[in-house]
C-alpha positions as CSV (number, residue, x, y, z in Angstrom):
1,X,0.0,0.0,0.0
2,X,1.2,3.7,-1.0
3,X,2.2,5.6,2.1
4,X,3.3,8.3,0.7
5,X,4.9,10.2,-2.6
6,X,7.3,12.5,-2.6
7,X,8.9,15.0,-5.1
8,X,12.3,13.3,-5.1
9,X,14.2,10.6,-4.8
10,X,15.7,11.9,-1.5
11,X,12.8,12.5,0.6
12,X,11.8,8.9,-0.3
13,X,15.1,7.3,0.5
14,X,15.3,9.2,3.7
15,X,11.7,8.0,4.6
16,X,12.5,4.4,3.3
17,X,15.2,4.7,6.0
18,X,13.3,6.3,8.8
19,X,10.8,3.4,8.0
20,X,13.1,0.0,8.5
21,X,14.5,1.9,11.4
22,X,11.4,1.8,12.8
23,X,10.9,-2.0,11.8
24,X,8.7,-1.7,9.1
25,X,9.2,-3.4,6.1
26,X,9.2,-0.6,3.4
27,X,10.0,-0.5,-0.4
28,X,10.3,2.0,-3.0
29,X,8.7,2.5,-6.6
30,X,10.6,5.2,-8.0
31,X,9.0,6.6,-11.4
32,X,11.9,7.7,-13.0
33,X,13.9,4.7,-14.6
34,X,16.7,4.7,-12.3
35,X,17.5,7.8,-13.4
36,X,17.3,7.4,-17.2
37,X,13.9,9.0,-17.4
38,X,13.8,11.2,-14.7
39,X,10.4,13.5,-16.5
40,X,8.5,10.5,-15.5
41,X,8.5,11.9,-11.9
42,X,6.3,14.4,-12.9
43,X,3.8,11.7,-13.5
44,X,4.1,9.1,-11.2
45,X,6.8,10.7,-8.4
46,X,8.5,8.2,-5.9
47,X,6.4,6.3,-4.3
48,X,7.0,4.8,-0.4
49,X,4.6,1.5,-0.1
50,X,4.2,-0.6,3.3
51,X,2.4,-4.0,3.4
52,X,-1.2,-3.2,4.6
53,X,-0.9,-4.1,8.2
54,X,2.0,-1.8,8.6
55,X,0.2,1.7,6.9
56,X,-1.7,2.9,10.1
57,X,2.0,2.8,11.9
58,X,4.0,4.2,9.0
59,X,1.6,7.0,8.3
60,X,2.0,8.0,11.7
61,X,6.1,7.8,12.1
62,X,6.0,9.9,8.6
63,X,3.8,12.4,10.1
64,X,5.6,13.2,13.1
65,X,8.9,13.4,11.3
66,X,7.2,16.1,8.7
67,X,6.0,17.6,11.6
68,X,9.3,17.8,13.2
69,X,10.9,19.4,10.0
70,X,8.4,21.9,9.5
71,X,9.9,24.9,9.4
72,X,10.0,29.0,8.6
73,X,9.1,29.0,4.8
74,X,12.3,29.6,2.8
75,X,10.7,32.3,0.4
């Protein structure tokens, strides 16, 4: 199940990370070919997927860290 999508392929490694640390089995689907397509983000992003019985947990580790990061706007 999709957890979450994110913009780049950073933000999903880092959550990937924060994820198995957590001890939640986590994988990646990243829309741009490995790097040989990389436009194909704009349609499809980089997805973080968890197995079913893990989302409730996962969405709630992912929200606390965005929570945490939130900062003053950078305009």
């Amino acid at each position: 199940m999709e957890v979450a999508n994110y913009p780049t392929r950073f933000e999903a490694g880092a959550a990937l990370d924060l994820l198995e640390a957590s001890g939640i089995q986590a994988m990646g689907k990243f829309g741009d070919a490995e790097g040989w397509a990389p436009h194909f983000t704009l349609v499809d992003g980089f997805r973080v997927c968890v197995f079913e019985d893990d989302l409730p947990e996962a969405r709630t580790i992912l929200a606390a860290t965005d929570a945490d990061s939130a900062g003053p706007s950078r305009n």
